[in-house]
N, C-alpha and C positions, 0 to 999 in steps of 0.2 A: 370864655367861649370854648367850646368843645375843639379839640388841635385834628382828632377826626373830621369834623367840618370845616376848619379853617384848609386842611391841606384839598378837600373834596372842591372848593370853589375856586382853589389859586391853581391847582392844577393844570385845565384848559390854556388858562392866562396865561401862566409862568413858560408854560410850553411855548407858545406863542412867539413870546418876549427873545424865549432863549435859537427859538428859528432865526425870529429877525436879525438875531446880533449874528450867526451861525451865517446867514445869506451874505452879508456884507454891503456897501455901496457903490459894490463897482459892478452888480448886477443888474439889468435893465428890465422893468416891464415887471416887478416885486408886485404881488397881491395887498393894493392900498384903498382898496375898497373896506372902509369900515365897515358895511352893511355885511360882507361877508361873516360866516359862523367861524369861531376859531377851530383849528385843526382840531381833530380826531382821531384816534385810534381805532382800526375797525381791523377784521380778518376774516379771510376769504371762507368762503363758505362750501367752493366749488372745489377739485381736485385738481383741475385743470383752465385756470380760470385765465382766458387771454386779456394780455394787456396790450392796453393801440397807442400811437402817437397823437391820436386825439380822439374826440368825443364822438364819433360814427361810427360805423360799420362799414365804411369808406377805406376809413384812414387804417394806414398797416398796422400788423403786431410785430410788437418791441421784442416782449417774453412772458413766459404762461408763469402763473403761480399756482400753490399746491395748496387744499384744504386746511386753515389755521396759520399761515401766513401773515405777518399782521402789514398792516399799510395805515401810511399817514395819510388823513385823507383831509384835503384842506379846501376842496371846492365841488360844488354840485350845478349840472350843467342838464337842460331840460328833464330833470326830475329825474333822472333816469344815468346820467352819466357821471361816478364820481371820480371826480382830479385827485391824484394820489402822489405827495412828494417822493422822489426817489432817495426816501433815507433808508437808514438799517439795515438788517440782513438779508432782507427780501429782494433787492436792489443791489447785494454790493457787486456783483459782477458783472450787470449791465451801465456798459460805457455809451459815450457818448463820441459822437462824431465830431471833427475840429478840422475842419483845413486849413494845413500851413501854410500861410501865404506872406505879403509882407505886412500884415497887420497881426501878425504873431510872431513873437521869439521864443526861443527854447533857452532856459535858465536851467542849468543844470537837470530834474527829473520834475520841472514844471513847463508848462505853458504861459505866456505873460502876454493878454493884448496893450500891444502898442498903441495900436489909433483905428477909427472908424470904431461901427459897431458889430461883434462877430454873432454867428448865431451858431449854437450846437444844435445839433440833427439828431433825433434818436435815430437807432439803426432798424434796419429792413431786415425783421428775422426771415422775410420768407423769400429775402434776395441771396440769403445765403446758397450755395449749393447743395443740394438732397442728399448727393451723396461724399459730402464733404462738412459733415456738420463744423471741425473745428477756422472752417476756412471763412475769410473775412466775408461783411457784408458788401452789398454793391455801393458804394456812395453816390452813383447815379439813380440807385431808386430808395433812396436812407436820405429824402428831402425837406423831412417835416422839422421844422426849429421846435424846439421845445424851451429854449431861455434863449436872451440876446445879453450879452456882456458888453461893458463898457471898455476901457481904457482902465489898464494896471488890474486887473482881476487876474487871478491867477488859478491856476488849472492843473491836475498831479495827473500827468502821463502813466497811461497803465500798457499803452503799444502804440505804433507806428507802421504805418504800409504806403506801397505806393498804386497809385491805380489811373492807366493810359496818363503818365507825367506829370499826375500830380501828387502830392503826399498829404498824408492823412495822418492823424492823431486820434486814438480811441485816451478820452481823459475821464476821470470820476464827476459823477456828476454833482453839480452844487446842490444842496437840499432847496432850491427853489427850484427846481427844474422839476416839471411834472407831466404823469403821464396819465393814460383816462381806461376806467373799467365799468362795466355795469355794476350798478349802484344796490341793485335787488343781490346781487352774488357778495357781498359783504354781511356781516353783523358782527356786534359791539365786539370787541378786544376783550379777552378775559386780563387781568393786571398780571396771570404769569405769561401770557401772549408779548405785551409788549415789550421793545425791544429795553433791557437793563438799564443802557446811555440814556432812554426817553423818558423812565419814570420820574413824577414830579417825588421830591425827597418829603417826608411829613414832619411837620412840625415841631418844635420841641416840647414835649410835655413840661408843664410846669409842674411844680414842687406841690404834690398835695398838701392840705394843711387839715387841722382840726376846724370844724365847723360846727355851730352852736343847731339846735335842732330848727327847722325851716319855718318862717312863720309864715301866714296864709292872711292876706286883708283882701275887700272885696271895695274901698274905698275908690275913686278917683284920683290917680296918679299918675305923674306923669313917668311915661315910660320910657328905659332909655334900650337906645339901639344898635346892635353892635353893626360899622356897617367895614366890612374890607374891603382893602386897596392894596393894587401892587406899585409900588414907589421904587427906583433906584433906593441904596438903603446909602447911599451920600447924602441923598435931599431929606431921609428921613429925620426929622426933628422934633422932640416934645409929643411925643406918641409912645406907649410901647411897642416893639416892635418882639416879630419873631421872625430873624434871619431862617434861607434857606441855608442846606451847609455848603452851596457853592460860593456865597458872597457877592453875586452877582444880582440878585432877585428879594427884597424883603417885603413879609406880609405885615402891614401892618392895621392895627383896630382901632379905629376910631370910634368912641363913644358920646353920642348926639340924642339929644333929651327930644323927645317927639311927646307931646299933649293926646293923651288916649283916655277921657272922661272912663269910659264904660270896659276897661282894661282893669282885668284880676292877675295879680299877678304873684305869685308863689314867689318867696324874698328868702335868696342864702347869702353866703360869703361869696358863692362862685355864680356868674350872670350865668340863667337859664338863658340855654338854647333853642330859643325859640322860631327862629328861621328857616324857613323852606327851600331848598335850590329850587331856581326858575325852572319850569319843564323847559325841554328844549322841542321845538317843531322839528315834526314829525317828516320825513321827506315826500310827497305824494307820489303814490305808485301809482301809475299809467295802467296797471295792468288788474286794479282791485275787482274789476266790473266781472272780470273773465271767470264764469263757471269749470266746477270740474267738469261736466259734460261734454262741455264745449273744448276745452282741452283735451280729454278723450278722442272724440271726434277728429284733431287735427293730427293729433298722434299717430292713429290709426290708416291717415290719410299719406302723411308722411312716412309711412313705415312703407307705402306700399308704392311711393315714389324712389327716383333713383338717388340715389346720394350727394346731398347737398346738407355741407357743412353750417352754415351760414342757417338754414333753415330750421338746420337740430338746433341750434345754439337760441334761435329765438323761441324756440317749442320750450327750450331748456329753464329759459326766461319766466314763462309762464308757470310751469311746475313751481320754480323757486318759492314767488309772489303767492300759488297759492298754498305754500308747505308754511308759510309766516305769517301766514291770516292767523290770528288769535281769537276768531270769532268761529275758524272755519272746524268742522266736525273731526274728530280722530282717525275717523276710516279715511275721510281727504285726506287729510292730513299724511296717512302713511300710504296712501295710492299716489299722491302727487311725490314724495321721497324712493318710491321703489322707482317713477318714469325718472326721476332726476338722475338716476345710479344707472336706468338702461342704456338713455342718450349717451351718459360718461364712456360706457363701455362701447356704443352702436361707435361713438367717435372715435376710440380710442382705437376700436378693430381696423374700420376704414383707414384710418391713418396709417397702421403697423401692414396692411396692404398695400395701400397705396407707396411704401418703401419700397415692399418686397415686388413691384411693379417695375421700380426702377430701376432697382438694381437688376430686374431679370432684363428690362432691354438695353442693360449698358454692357449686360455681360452677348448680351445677342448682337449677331456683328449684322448694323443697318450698311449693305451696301449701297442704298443709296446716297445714306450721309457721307460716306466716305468718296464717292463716284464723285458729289459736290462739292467736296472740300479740296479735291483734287483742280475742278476746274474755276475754283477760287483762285487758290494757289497762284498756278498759272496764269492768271486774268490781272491778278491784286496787281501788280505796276502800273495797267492800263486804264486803272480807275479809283475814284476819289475813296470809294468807299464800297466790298463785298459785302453781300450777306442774303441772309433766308427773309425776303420782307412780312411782315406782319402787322395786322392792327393793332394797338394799343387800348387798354381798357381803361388806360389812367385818362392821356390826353385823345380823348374821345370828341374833340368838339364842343363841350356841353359844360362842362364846369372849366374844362383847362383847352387851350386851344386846339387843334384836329395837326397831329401826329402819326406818321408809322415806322414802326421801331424794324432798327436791322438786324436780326441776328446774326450770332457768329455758329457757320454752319456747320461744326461739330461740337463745339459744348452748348450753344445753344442760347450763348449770352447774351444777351441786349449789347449791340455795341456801340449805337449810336440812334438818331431821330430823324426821320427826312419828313421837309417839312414840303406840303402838297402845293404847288403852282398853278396855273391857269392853263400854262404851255404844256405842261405836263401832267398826263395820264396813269399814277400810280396804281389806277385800279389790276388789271393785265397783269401786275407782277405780285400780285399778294398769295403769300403761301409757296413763290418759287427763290431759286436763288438768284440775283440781278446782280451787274454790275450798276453801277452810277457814276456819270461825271458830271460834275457839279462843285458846286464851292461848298468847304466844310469849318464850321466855323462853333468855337465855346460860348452858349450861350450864359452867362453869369447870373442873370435873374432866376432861371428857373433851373440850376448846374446840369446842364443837358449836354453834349454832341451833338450838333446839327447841320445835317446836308439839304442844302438848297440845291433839290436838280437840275440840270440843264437838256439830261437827256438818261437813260438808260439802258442796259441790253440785259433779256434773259437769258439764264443757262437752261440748257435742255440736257438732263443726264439721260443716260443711259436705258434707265429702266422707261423715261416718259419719253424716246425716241420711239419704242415698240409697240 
């Protein structure tokens, strides 16, 4: 058989094979769903393509990747979202979150869980500070578990921070850890795309030989079949085999005689290749229905609205789906690729504004923030907890329970959650800065700070005296 097709079908597998030994058994919650498709190689197709902690437009971004970026993509999630393991170069500098607690020790430049089950957190790129890109995430909003580990797994420390008393580990993450992108912003991996470490090795060519000229019979015979298998190459026995060259992985051919009456079959010294790879299904696109018209039309609608990210990015969506119709005409075709490259830029601009926004009001002196921070200050011993109150869009009531987050009234950080009472009326202090006395207490299920009030008082600066 052809060692071109032998490497083209063990590929997928071999990959596969070589993940799972790679993950380990002290990983929890490992992809054992047979039904699933084996990993893929696929690369981005966008410039700027965000990546989330999970399958929504909900859930945070981790970090953006660049046009031809390759990713592992090892799960698909409502046709639309594909799960992407955090291997290779695309990945190597996003860490993962680890609290140090007593179910982790530190072994020289590893992490080692002791007991219980730990969960790593991707982090919160957009808790970082605007204007502090190299400064750590917030761990109070970097909540999403992306893997849960067992007992004895072990974890390569890449930093360490502390944050309100507790300490933090940024570690590598294990290639089962995954994270989710739009599924329409990928296509196939070219073989110089993928990452060196990942390609499956080919085969060993056998030894040509001399072969007598081919003869041709049209009789009924039975046919034999070449079928392959990947086997440990320990259990391998009484077959020949073609070892990969890591020693870990052997292909080997098995030859099984199958009854085919009406089967012509061209007879050498060397078995024709006569086998097909399986097509592989197709993902369905949610968005094939959507004319170029009709995109047009939103486009134009959205152009003439105020700027909303979220809404280019699904405009974006639709371009892509119809730039990869292969049925769809060349003028689509290259009208739906120039709106794909405007939105790039419409987002790109907005963005590189929306900096130069904040770094002008951080350079403008807000007297009122300052008037407030003052009567913080001065208040902060007589109360459990200062800050600027605000609503929360995370725990809104509705998916996660009803919260309002305190700020800290000159950076502006989240510093804690008061959670609302029956005796108490939060509404009055939303948007000012309050003291509160109350009990404040770490919630561990959902890593929160939480003040339960007992009572309140707002600050009145200066400028809202006049």
């Amino acid at each position: 058989m052809n060692s071109t097709f032998l490497h083209r079908l063990a590929g997928p597998a071999a990959l596969a094979a070589v993940l799972l030994l790679l993950v380990g058994p002290a990983v929890a919650g490992q992809d054992d769903d047979s039904a699933k498709p084996a990993p893929v190689w696929k690369a981005s197709r966008s410039n700027n393509l965000l990546v989330r902690s999970g399958p929504s437009t909900n859930d945070y971004l981790v970090t953006k990747i660049k046009k031809g970026d390759p990713v592992l993509v090892a799960d698909l999630k409502d046709g639309k979202w594909a799960g992407v393991r955090m291997v290779g170069p695309t990945f190597a500098k996003v860490g993962l979150l680890l609290e140090l607690d007593d179910r982790v020790r530190i072994d020289g430049e590893e992490a080692v869980v002791v007991k219980g089950r730990v969960s790593l957190m991707a982090p919160n790129e957009s808790s970082r500070p605007a204007d502090a890109e190299n400064a750590q995430v917030d761990p109070n909003r970097s909540t999403r578990p992306v893997l849960r580990l067992e007992p004895e797994a072990r974890l390569t420390i890449t930093d360490r921070f502390e944050d309100a008393g507790r300490s933090f580990l940024l570690v590598k993450a294990p290639p089962a850890a995954t994270l989710w992108v739009f599924a329409s912003f990928l296509e196939d991996a070219t073989p110089e795309q993928i990452p060196a470490a990942f390609r499956a090795k080919p085969a060993a060519t056998p030894a040509e030989t001399t072969s007598p000229t081919p003869v041709v019979t049209t009789e009924a015979v039975a046919a034999e079949v070449a079928v392959v298998e990947l086997v440990d190459e320990d259990a391998a026995t009484g077959s020949a085999t073609e070892a990969d060259a890591s020693g870990d992985v052997a292909v080997v051919v098995v030859v099984e005689e199958v009854d085919d009456p009406a089967a012509t079959i061209e007879t050498t010294d060397a078995t024709a290749d006569t086998t097909e790879p399986a097509a592989e299904d197709e993902p369905v696109d949610p968005l094939a229905d959507v004319t170029i018209d009709e995109a047009e039309a939103a486009w134009e609608a959205v152009k003439k609205s105020p700027h909303d990210d979220a809404e280019l990015e699904a405009l974006q969506l639709v371009f892509v789906s119809i730039a990869a119709r292969e049925t769809a005409p060349v003028s689509e075709k290259r009208l739906a690729e120039l709106r794909i490259r405007q939105i790039e830029l419409r987002r790109e601009v907005r963005n590189r504004l929306d900096k130069l926004d904040r770094l002008e009001n951080r350079n403008d002196v807000d007297r009122e923030r300052i008037e407030n921070a003052k009567v913080a200050i001065i208040a902060r011993a007589d109360y459990t907890m200062v800050g600027r109150l605000n609503a929360s869009r995370v725990y809104d009531g509705k998916r996660l329970p009803l919260l309002y987050r305190l700020q800290d009234p000159v950076g502006g950080r989240t510093i804690g959650y008061v959670k609302p009472t029956k005796d108490v009326d939060l509404k009055p202090g939303l948007g000012r800065m309050i003291g509160i006395v109350g009990t404040k207490s770490y919630d561990a299920g959902y890593r929160l700070m939480i003040v339960t009030p007992r009572r309140f008082d707002i600050f009145i600066a200066e400028s809202e005296s006049k």
